[in-house]
Rosetta silent file (secondary structure, phi, psi, omega in degrees, C-alpha in Angstrom):
SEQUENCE: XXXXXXXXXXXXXXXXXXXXXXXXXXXXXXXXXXXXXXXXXXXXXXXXXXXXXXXXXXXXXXXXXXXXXXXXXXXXXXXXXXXXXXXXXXXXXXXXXXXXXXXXXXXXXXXXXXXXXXXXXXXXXXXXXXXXXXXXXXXXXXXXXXXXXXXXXXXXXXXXXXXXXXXXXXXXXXXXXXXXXXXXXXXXXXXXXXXXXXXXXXXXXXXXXXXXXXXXXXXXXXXXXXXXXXXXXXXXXXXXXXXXXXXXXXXXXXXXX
SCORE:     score description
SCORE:     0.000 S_00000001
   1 L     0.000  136.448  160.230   68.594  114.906   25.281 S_00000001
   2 L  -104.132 -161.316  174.111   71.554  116.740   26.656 S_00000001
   3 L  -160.062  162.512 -170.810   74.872  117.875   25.517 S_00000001
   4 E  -102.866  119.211 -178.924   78.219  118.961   27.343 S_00000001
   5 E  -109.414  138.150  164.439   79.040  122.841   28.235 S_00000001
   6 L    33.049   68.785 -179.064   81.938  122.930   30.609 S_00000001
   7 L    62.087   15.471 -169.839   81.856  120.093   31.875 S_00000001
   8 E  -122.005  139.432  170.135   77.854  120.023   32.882 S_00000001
   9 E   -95.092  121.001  103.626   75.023  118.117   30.918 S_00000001
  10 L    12.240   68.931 -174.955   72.934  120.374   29.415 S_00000001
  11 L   -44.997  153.089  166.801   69.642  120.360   27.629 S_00000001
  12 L   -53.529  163.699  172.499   69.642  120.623   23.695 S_00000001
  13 L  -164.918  150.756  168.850   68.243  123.841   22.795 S_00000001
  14 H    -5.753  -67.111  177.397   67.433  125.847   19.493 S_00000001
  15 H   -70.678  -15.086  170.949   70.942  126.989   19.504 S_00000001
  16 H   -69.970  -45.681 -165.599   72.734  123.881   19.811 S_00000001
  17 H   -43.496  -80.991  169.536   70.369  122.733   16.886 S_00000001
  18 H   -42.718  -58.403  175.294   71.681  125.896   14.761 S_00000001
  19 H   -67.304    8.462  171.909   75.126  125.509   15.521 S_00000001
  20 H  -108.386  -32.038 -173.468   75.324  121.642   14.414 S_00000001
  21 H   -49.528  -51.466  172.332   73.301  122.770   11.599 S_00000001
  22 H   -79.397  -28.955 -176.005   75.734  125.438   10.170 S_00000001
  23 H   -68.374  -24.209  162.871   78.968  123.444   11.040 S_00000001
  24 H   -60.123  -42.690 -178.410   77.310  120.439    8.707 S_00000001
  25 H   -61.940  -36.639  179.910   76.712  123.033    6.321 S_00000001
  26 H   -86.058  -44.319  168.269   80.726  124.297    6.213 S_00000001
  27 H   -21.836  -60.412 -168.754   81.339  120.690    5.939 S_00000001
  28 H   -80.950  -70.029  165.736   79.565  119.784    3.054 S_00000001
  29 H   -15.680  -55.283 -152.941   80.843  123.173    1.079 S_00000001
  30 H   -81.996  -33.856  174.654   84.292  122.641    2.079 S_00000001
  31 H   -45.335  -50.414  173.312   84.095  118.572    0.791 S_00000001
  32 H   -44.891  -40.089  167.338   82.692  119.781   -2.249 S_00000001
  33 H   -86.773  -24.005  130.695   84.813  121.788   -2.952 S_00000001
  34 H   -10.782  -63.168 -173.806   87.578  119.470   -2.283 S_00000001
  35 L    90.502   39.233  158.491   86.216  116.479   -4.447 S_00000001
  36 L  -107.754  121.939  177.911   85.249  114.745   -1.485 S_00000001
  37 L  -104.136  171.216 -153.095   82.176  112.448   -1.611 S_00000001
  38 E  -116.157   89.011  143.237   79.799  111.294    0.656 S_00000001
  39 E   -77.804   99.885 -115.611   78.849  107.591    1.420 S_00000001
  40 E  -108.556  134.029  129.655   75.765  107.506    3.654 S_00000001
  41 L   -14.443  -42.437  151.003   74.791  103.659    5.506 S_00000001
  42 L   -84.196   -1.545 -174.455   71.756  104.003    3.730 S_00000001
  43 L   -57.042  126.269  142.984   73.255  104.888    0.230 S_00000001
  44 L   -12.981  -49.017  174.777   72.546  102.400   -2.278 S_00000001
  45 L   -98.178    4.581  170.464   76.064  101.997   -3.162 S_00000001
  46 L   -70.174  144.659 -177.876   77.152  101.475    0.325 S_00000001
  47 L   -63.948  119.548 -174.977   78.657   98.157    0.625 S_00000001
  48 L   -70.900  -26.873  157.563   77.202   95.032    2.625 S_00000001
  49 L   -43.842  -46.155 -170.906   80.120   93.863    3.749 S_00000001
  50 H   -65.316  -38.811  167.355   80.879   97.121    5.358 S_00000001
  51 H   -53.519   -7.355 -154.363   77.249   96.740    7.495 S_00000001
  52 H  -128.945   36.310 -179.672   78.767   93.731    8.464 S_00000001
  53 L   -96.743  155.306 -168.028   81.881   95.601   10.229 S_00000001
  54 E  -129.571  135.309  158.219   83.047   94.447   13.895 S_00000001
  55 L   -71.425  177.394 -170.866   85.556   96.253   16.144 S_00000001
  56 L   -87.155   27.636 -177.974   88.018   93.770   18.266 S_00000001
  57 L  -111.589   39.610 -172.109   85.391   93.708   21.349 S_00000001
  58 L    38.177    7.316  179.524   83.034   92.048   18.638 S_00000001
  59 L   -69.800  146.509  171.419   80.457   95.148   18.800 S_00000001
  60 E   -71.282  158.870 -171.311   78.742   95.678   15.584 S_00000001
  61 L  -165.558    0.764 -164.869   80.044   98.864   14.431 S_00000001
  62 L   -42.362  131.311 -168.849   79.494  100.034   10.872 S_00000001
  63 L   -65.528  144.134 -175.462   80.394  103.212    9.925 S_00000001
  64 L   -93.746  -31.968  161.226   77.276  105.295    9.507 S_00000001
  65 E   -94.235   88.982  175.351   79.354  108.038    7.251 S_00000001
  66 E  -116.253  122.316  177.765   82.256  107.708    5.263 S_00000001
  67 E   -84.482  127.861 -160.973   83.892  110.801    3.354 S_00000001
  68 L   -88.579  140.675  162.225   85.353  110.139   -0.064 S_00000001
  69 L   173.949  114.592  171.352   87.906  111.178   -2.514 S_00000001
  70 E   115.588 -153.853  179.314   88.930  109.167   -5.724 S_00000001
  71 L   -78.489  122.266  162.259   86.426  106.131   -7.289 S_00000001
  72 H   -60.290  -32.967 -159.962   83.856  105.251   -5.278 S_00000001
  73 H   -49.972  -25.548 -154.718   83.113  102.554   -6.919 S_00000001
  74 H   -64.161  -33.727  150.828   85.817  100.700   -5.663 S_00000001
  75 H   -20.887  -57.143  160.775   83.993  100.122   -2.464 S_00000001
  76 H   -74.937   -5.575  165.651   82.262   97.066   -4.105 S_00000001
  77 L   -53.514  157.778  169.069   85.578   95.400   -5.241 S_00000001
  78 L   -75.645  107.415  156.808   86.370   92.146   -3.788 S_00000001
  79 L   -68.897  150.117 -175.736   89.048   93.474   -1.058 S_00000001
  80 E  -131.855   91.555 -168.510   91.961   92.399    0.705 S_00000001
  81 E  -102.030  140.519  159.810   93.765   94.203    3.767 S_00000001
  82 L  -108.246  101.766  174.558   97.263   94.159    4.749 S_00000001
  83 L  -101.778 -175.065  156.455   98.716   95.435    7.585 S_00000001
  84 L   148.438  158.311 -132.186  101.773   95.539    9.605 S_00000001
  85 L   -53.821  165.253  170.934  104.285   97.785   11.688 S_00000001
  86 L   -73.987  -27.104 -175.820  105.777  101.134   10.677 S_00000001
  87 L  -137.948   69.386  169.111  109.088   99.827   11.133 S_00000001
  88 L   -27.615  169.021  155.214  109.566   96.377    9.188 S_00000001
  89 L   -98.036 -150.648 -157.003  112.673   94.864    8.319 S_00000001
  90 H  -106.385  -61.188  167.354  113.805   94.694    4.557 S_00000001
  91 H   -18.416  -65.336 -178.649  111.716   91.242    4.613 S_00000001
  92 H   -34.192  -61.259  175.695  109.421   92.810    6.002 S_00000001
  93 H   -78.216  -46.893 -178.353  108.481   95.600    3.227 S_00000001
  94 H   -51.107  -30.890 -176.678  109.379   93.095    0.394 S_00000001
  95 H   -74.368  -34.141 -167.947  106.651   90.624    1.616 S_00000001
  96 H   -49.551  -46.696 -171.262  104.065   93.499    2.127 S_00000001
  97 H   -58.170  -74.446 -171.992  105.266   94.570   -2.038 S_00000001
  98 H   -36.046  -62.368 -172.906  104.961   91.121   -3.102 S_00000001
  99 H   -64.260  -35.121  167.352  101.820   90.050   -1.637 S_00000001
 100 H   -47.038  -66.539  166.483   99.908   93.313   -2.673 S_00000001
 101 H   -16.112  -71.126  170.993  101.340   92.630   -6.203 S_00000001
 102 H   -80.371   -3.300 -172.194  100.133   88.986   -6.343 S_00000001
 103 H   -87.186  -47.800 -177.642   96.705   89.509   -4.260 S_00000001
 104 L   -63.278    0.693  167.441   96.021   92.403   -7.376 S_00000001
 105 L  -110.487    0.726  148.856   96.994   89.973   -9.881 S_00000001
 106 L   -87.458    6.548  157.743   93.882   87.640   -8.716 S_00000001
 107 L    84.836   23.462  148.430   91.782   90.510   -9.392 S_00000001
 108 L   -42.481  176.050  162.853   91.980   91.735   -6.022 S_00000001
 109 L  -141.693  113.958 -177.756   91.767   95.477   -4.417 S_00000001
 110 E   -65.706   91.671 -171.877   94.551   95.915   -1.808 S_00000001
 111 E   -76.189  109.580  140.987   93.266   97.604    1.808 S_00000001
 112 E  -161.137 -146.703 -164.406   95.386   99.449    4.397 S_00000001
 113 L   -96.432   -7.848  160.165   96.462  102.253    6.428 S_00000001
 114 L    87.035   -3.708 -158.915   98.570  104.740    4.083 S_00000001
 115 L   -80.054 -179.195 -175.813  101.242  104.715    7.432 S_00000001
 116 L   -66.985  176.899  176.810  105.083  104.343    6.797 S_00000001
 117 L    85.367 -109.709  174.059  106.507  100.748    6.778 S_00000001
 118 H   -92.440  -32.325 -171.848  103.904   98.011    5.561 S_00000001
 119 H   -78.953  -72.981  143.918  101.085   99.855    4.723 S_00000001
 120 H    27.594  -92.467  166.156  103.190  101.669    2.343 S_00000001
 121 H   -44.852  -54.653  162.954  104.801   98.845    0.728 S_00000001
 122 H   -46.998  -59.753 -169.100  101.290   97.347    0.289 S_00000001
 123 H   -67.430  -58.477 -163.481   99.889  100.530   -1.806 S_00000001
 124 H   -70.710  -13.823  158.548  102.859  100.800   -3.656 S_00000001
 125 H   -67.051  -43.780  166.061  102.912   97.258   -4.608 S_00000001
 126 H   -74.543    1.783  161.200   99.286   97.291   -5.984 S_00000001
 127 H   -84.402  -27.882 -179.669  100.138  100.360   -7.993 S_00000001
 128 L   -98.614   17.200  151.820  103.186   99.013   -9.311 S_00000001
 129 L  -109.182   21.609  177.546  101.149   95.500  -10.858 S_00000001
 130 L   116.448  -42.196  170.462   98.293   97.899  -12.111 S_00000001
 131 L   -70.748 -170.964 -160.254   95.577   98.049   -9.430 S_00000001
 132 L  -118.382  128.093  159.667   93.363   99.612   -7.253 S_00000001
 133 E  -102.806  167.305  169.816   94.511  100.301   -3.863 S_00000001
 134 E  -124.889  118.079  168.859   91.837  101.727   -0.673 S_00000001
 135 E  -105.144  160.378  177.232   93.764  103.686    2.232 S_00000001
 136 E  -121.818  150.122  159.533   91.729  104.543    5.596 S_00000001
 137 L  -118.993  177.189 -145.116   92.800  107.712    6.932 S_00000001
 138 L  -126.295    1.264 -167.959   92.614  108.372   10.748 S_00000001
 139 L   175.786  173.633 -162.938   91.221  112.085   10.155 S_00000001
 140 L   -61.580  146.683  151.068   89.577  114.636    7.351 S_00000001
 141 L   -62.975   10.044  160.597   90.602  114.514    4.107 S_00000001
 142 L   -50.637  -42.058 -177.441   92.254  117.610    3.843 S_00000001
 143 L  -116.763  148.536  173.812   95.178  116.464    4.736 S_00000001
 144 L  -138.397  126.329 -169.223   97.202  113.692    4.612 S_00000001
 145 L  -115.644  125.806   14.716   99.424  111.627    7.431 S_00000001
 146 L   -97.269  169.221  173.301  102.113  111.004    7.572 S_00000001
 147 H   -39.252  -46.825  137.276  103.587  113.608    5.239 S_00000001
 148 H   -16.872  -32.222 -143.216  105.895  111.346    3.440 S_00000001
 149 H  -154.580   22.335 -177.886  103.299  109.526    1.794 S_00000001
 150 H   -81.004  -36.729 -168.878  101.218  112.816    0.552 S_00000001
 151 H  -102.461    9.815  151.772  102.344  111.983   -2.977 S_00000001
 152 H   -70.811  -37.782  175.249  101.051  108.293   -2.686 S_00000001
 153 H   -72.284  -63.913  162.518   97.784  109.235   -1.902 S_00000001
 154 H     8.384  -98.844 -179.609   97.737  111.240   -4.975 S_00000001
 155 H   -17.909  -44.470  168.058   98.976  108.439   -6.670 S_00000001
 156 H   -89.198    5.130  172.538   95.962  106.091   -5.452 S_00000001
 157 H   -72.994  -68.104  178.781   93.386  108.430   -6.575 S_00000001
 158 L   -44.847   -6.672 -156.371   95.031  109.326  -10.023 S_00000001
 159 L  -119.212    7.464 -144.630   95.429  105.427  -10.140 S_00000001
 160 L    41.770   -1.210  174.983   91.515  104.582   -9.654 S_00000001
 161 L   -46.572 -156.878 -177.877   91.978  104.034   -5.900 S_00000001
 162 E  -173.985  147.901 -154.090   90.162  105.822   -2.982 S_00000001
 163 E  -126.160  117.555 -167.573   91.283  107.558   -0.129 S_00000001
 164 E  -127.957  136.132  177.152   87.975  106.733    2.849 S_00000001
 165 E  -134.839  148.054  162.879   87.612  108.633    6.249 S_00000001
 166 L  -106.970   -2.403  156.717   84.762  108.471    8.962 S_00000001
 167 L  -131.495  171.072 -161.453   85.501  112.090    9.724 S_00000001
 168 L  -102.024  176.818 -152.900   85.219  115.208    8.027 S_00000001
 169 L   -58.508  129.589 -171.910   87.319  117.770    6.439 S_00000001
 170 L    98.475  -28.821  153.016   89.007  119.833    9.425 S_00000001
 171 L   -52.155  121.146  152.122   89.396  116.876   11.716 S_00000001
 172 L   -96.523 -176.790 -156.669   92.672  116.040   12.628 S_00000001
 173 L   -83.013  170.639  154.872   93.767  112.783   13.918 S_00000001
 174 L  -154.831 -147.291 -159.503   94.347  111.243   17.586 S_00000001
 175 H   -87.084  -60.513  172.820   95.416  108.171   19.421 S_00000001
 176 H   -52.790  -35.172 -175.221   91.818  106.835   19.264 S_00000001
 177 H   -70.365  -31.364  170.278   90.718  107.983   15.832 S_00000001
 178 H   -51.535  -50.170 -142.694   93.954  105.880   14.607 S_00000001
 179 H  -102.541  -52.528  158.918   92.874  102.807   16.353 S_00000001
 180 H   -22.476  -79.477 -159.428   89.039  103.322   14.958 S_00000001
 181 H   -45.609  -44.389  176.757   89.824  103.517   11.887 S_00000001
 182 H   -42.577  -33.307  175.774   91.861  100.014   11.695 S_00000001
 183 H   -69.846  -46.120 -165.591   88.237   97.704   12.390 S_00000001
 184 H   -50.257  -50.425 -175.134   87.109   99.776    8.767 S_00000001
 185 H   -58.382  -38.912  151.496   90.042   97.875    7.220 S_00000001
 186 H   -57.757  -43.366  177.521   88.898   94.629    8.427 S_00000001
 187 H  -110.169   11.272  161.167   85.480   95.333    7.392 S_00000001
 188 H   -73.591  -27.147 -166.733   85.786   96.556    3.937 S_00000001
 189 L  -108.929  178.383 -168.608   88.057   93.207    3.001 S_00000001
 190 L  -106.759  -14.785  157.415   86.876   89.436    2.776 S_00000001
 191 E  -172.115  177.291 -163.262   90.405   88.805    4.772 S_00000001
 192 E  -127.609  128.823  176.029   93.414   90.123    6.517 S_00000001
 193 E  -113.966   81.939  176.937   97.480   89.408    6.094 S_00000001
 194 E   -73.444  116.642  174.795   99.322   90.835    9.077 S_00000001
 195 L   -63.784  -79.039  163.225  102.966   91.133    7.295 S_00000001
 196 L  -152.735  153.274 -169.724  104.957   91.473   10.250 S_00000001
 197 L  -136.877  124.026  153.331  104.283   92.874   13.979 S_00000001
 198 L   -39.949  175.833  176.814  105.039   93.224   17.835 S_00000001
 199 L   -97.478    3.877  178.021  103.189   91.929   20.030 S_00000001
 200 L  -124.599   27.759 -162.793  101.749   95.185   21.048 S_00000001
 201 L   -84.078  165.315  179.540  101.899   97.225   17.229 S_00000001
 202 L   -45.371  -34.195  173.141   98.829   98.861   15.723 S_00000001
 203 L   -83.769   39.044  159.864   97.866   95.878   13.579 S_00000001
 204 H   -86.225  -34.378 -177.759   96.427   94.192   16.464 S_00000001
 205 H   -35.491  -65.062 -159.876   93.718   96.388   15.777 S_00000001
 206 H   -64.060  -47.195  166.199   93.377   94.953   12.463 S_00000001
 207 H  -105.580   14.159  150.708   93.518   91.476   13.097 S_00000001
 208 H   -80.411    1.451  168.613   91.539   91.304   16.154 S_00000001
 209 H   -93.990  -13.243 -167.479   88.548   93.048   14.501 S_00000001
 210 H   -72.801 -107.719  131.841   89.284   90.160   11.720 S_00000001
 211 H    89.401  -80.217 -161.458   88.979   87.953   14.203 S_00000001
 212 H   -82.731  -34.334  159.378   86.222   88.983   15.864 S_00000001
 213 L   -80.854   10.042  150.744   83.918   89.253   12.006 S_00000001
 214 L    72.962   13.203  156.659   85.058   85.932   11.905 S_00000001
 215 L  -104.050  172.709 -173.692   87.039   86.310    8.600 S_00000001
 216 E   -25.422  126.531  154.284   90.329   84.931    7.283 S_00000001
 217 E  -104.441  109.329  154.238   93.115   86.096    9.114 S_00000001
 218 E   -81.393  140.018 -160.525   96.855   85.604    7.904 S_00000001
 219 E  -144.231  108.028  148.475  100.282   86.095    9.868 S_00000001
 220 L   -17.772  122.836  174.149  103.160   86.104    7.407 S_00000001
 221 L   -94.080   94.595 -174.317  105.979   82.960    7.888 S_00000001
 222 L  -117.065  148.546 -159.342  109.063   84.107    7.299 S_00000001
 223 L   -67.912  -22.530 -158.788  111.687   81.517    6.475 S_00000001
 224 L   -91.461  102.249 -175.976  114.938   83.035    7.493 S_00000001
 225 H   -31.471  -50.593  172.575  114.926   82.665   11.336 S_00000001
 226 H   -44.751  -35.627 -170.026  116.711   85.615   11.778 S_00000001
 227 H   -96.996  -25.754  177.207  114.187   87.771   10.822 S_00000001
 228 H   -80.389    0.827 -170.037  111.324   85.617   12.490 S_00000001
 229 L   -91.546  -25.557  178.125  113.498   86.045   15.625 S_00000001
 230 L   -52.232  120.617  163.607  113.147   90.121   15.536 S_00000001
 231 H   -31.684  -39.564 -171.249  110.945   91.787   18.353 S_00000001
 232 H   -62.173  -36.023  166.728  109.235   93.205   15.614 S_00000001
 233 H   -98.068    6.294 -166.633  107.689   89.884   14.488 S_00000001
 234 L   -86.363    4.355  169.085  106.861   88.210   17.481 S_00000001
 235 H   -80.302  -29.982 -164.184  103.265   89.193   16.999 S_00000001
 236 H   -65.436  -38.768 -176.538  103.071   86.866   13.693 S_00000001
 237 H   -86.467  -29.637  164.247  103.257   83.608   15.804 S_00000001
 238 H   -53.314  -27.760  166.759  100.651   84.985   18.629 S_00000001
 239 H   -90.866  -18.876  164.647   98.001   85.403   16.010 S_00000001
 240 H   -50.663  -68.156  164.392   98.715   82.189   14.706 S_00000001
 241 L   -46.652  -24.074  158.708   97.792   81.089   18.202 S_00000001
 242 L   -77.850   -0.550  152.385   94.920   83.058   18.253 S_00000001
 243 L   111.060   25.442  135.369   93.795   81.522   15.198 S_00000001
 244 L   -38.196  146.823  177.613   95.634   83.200   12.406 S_00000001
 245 E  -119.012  174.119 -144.838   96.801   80.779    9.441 S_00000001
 246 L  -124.099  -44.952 -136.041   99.843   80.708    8.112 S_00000001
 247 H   -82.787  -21.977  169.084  100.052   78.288    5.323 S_00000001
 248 H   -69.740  -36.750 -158.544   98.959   80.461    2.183 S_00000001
 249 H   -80.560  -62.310 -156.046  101.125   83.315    2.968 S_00000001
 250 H   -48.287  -40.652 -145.569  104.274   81.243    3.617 S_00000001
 251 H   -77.333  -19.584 -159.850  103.713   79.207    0.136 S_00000001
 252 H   -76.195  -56.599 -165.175  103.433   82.761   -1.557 S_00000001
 253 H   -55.414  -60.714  168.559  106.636   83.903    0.308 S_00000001
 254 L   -23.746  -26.063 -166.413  108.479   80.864   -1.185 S_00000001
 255 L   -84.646  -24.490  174.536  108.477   81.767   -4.965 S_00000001
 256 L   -57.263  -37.165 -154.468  111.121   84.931   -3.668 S_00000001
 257 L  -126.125    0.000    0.000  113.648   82.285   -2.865 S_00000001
């Protein structure tokens, strides 16, 4: 086995060994101290669904670690994820409200990404009928991004939610870790509701890992043309063509008008 020193591969040696050894060790102190728990791929209470997670190139992919903070338990709820862009229209966040609302009044658990926009509107809609929301974060739980939305994560802990990372406390985020994380969301729920999207926004991620695990995928209908005419939504009819469905979401979206 090697490892990378300045740009050259490297055999392992004694001291690499020691030095992964103590930085797991300031991990696990600083989580602890934290309130951050540990859900191992072999843990009992890890979830089978989640063994069953797919990124959008179809590679098996299950997280082998995931770091904790709020009820674990929650992890075995029947799940639901919603995504869709940071910067909806006023449709846009009401269906995201709504549908959280009504998936948690079917005894649901509401799935997303904690960002500004839809994922937002999703959490705060299952908190405001009662329920348990799940956020993925993109980086350690120390911290939480974006800033804005620091006293919503609270909010889903104190609330029985659960705030889930695959890396640990002192990671911060990147372009990639962001994009990672989005297949988790897909493979913790039983299906996926893209609210509204571009054709190139982050929840491509989301429903092309759906996709690709071969579960339900949904692309929001929205009636008032104007708003399906917005750049912002022209990803909802491309995953229809890609074999999103439509016809549940839309019927939901009806009782607003």
């Amino acid at each position: 086995l090697t490892i990378k020193e300045e740009g050259e591969s490297v055999p392992i040696g004694k001291t690499h060994i020691e030095q992964a050894f103590a930085y797991a060790q300031k991990v696990i102190e600083r989580s602890q101290a934290e309130g951050i728990q540990f859900l191992l791929y072999g843990d009992e209470a890890y979830p089978e669904i989640l063994r069953r997670t797919t990124n959008e190139r179809g590679d098996l992919t299950p997280p082998v670690l995931l770091y904790a903070k709020g009820d674990l338990s929650v992890v075995k709820d029947p799940c639901i994820a919603i995504a869709g862009t940071r910067h909806p229209s006023p449709e846009g966040m009401a269906a995201a409200k709504r549908l959280a609302e009504d998936f948690v009044k079917e005894g649901l658990t509401v799935v997303s990404g904690l960002a500004l926009g839809c994922d937002t509107a999703a959490h705060e809609g299952a908190l405001a009928a009662k329920g348990k929301t799940v956020a993925f974060l993109a980086h350690g739980l120390h911290m939480v991004t974006p800033t804005e939305n620091i006293g919503l994560a609270k909010r889903i802990v104190e609330n029985g939610g659960l705030l889930l990372s695959e890396y640990p406390v002192g990671m911060s985020f990147s372009k990639y870790s962001f994009i990672s994380r989005d297949r988790l969301q897909a493979g913790l729920s039983r299906a996926t509701v893209v609210v509204q999207t571009n054709m190139n926004g982050g929840s491509m991620h989301v429903a092309n890992a759906t996709l690709m695990s071969q579960k339900p995928l949904y692309s929001v209908y929205f009636q008032d043309e104007r708003t399906r005419a917005l750049e912002i939504s022209q990803g909802n009819d491309y995953l229809v063509k890609k074999g999103a469905k439509v016809g549940v979401v839309r019927l939901r979206l009806k009782a607003d008008s």
